[in-house]
C-alpha positions in Angstrom: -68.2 -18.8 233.7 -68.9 -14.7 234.4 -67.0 -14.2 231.2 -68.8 -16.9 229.0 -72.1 -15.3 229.8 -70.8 -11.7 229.3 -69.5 -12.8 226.3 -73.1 -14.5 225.4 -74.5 -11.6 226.1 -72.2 -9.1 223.8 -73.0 -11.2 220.7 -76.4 -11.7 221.2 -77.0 -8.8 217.9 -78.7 -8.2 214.7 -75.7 -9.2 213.3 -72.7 -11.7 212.7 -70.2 -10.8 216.1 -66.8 -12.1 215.0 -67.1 -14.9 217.3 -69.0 -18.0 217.6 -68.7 -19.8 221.4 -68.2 -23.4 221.5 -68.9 -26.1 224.7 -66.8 -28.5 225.4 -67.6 -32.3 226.0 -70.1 -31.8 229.4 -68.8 -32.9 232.6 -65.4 -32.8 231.2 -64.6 -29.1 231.4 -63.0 -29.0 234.6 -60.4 -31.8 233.2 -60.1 -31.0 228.9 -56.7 -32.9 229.3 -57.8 -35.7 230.0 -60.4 -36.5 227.2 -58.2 -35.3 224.7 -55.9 -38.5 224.9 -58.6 -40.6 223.6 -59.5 -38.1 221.1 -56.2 -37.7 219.6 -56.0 -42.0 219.8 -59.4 -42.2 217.9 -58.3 -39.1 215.2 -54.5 -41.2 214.5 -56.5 -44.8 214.5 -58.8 -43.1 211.9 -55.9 -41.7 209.9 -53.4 -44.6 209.7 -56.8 -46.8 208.9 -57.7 -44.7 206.3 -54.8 -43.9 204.9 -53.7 -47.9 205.0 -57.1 -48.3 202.3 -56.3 -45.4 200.1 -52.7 -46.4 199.5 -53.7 -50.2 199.1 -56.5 -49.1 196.5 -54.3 -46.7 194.9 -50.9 -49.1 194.8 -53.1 -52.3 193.8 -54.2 -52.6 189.7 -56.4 -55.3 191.0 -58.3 -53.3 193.1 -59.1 -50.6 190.6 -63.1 -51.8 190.3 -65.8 -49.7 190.5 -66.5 -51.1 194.5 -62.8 -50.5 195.5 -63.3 -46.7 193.4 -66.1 -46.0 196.0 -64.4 -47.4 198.8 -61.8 -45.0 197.9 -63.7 -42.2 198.5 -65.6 -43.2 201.3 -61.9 -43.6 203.1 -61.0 -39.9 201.6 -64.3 -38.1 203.0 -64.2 -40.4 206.4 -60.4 -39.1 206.7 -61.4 -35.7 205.6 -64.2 -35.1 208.1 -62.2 -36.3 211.2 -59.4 -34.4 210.2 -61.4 -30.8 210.2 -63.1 -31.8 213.1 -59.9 -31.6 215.0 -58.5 -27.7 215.0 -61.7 -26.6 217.1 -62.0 -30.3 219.5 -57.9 -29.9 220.5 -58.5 -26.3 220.9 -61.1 -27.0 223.5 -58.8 -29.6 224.9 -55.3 -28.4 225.3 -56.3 -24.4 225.8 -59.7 -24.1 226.6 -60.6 -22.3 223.8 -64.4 -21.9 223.4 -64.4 -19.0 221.3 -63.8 -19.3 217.5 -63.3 -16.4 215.0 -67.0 -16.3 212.8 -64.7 -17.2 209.8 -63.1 -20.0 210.8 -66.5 -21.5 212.2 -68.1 -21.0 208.6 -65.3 -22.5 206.8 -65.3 -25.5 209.4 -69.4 -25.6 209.1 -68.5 -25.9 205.3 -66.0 -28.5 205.2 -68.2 -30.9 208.0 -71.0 -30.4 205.8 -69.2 -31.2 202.6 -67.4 -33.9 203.9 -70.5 -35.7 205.2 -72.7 -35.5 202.3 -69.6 -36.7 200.4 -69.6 -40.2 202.7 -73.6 -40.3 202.2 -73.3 -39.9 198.6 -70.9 -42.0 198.2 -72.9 -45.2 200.5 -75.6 -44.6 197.8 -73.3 -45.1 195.2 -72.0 -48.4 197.2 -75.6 -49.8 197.6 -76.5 -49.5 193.9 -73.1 -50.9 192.7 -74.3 -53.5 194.7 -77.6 -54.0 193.7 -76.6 -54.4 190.1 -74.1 -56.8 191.1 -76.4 -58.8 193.2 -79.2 -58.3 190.2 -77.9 -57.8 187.1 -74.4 -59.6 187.8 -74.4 -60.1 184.2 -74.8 -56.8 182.7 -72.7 -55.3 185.4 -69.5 -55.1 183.7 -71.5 -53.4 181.1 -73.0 -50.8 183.3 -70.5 -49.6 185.2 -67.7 -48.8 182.8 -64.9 -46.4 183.5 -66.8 -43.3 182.3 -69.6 -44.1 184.1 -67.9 -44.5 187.2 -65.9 -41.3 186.8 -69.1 -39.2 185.7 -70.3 -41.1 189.2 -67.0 -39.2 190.9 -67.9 -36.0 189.6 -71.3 -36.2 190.3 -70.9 -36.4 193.8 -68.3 -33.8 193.8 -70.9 -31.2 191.8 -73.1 -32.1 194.4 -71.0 -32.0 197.4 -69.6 -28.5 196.7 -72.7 -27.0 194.4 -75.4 -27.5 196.8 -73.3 -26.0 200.0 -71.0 -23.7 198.8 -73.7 -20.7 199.4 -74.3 -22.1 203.4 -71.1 -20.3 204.7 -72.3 -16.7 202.5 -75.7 -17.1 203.5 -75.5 -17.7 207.2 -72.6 -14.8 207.0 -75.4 -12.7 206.2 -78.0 -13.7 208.1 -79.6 -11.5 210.9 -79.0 -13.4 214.2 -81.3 -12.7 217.2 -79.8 -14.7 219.5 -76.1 -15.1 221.5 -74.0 -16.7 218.9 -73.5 -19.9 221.7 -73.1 -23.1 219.5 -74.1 -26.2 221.6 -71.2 -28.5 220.6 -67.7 -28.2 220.5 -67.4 -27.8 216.1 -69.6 -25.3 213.9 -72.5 -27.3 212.4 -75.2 -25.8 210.6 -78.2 -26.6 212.2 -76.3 -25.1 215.6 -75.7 -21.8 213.1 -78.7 -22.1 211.7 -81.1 -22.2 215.1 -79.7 -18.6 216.2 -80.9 -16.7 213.0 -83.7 -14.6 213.5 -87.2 -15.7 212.9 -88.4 -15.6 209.1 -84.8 -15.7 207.6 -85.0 -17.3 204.2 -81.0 -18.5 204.3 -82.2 -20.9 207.2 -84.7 -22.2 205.1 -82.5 -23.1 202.3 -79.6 -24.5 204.0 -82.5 -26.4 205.8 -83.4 -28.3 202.1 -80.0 -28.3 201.2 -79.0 -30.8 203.8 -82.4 -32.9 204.1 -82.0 -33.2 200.4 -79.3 -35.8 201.1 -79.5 -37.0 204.7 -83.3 -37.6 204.2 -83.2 -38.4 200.0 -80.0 -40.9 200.6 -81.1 -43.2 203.6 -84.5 -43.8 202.2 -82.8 -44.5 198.6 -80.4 -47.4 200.0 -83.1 -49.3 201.9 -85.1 -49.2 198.4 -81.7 -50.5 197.0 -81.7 -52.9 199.9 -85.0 -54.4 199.2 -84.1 -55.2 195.5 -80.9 -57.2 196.8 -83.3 -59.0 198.9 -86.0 -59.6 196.3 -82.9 -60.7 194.0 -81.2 -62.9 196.7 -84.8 -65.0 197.0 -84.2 -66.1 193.5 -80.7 -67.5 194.1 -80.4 -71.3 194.6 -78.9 -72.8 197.4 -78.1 -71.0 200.8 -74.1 -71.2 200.3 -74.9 -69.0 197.4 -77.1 -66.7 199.2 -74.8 -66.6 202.4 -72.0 -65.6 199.8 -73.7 -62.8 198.1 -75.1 -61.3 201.4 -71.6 -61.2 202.4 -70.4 -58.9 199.8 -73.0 -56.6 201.8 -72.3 -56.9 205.0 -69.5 -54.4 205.1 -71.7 -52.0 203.5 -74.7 -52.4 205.5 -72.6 -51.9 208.4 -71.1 -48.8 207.6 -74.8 -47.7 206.6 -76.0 -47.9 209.9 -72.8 -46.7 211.6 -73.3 -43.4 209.9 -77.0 -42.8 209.5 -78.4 -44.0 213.3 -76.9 -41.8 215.5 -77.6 -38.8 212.8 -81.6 -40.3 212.5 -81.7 -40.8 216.5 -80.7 -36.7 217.2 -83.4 -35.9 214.5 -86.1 -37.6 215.8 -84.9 -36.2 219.7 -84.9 -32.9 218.5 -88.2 -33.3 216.0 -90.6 -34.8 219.4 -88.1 -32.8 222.3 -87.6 -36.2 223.7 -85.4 -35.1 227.5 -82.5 -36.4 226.8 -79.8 -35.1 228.5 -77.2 -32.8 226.7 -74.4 -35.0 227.6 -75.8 -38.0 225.9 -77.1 -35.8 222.7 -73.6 -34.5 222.1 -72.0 -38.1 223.0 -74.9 -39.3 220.1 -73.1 -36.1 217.5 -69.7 -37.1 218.3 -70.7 -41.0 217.3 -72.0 -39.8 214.2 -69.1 -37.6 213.2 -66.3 -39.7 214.6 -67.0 -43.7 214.9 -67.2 -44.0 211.1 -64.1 -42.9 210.4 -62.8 -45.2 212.9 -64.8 -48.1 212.6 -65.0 -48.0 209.0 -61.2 -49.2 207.8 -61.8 -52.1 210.2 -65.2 -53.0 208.8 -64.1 -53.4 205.1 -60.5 -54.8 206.2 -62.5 -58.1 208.2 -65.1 -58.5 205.8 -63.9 -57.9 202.3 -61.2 -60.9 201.6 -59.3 -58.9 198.8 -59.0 -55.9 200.3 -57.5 -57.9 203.6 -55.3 -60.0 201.3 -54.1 -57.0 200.2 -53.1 -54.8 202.9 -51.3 -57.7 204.3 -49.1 -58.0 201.0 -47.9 -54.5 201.4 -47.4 -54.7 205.2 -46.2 -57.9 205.4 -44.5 -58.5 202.1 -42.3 -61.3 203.3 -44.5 -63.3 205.1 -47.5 -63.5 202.7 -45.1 -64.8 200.0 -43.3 -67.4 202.3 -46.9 -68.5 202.9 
């Protein structure tokens, strides 16, 4: 502890020190061994789940349609995002390693940042793939062609990597006023951002950069939401309504998995609600880690063809005897 707050107290500079100090999971410091045997668990569920969608997608010409496209990459930035979560999380829990070269921490905050505006670009994408479907299930085919959907891809790739690529130089640059002491055990921005010294314009840039999509995405795929709704009034009988709400339920699933926790820690930190720090980082590593892990499951109950078809390639034999 003496040489966590001597080494709070060297980097608290005008400047970047070439260290950023992490915390690990409170109430677990005494015993990082322990926790890291469910962490690995979750971070090997989350891969071989993941990966088990991307190679069913990828392997199945039946499943190359614009929802199985985006499903694709929601499975590529959910894998992604756990996977850079993990050098800094296993350091803390096999070597106790709180400190983290300034570096590394930016290109971690980068990656994070990237990665998660990828998965909430790409739910917007979902929700108005199916809103058309749901609403115009008759021009669909027509709207979402092949070049559309890849201009779709490249879209949120421009926007991923435009809008934060200049968060790692900017931060790097920044004057810090404060110990460079993070408050969770992986480099996010906000964390970076909150140690800056008063009046730095970086902050306020990389502060619009990421409302732009956590606060611009959420509030577009209720909107999208309420026109599947509207459109699902109109449909005959209940079987048919039951059957069309069900192409959603996977979606609006995944949509709350990912935006409540991440809503829930901005309105705590917006009205300083006391919650305790163990619960607001066990509310951080929900949002960063559940989705990846909850996700593969999700679309594997609830989507028929994509269950169909993981069982074909696992279970070649059987499915065909059958």
């Amino acid at each position: 502890m003496s040489t966590l707050s001597t080494q709070e107290t060297s980097n608290s500079s005008s400047s970047m020190a070439p260290t950023f100090l992490l915390v690990g999971l409170p109430g677990l410091e005494a015993a990082p061994s322990w926790w890291s045997v469910p962490l690995i668990t979750v971070y090997l569920l989350s891969a071989m789940g993941n990966a088990t969608i991307l190679w069913t997608i990828a392997l199945e010409p039946t499943l190359h349609r614009p929802m199985y496209f985006f499903l694709f990459l929601l499975s590529v930035s959910d894998l992604g995002l756990a996977t850079v979560l993990m050098p800094t999380l296993l350091g803390l829990a096999f070597a106790d390693a709180h400190a983290v070269p300034a570096q590394a921490c930016l290109l971690q905050m980068f990656l994070v940042h990237v990665f998660s505006v990828m998965e909430s670009s790409v739910l917007l994408a979902m929700a108005f793939d199916r809103a058309l479907a749901i609403c115009r299930p008759l021009h669909y085919p027509a709207l979402l062609t092949n070049a559309v959907i890849s201009k779709i891809g490249i879209a949120i790739a421009f926007r991923c990597l435009s809008l934060h690529l200049p968060l790692p130089f900017l931060l790097a640059h920044m004057p810090y006023c404060r110990p460079q002491v993070l408050t969770h055990s992986y480099c996010l921005h906000p964390d970076m951002a909150r140690l800056a010294c008063p009046g730095a314009w970086g902050a306020v840039y990389s502060l619009v950069v990421v409302l732009s999509a956590m606060a611009v995405d959420p509030l577009l795929i209720f909107f999208s939401y309420g026109l599947i709704g509207r459109a699902l009034k109109g449909v005959g009988s209940p079987e048919d309504r039951w059957k069309a709400g069900q192409t959603c339920a996977a979606h609006l699933s995944a949509v709350l998995l990912f935006y409540t926790p991440m809503i829930l820690l901005a309105l705590i930190d917006r009205l300083k609600l006391p919650l305790p720090q163990p619960a607001h980082t066990l509310l951080s590593y929900v949002h960063f880690l559940l989705p990846p892990l909850i996700n593969p499951v999700l679309y594997s109950v609830k989507m028929k063809e994509i269950r169909e078809k993981i069982l074909k390639r696992v279970l070649p034999a059987k499915v065909g005897c059958a």
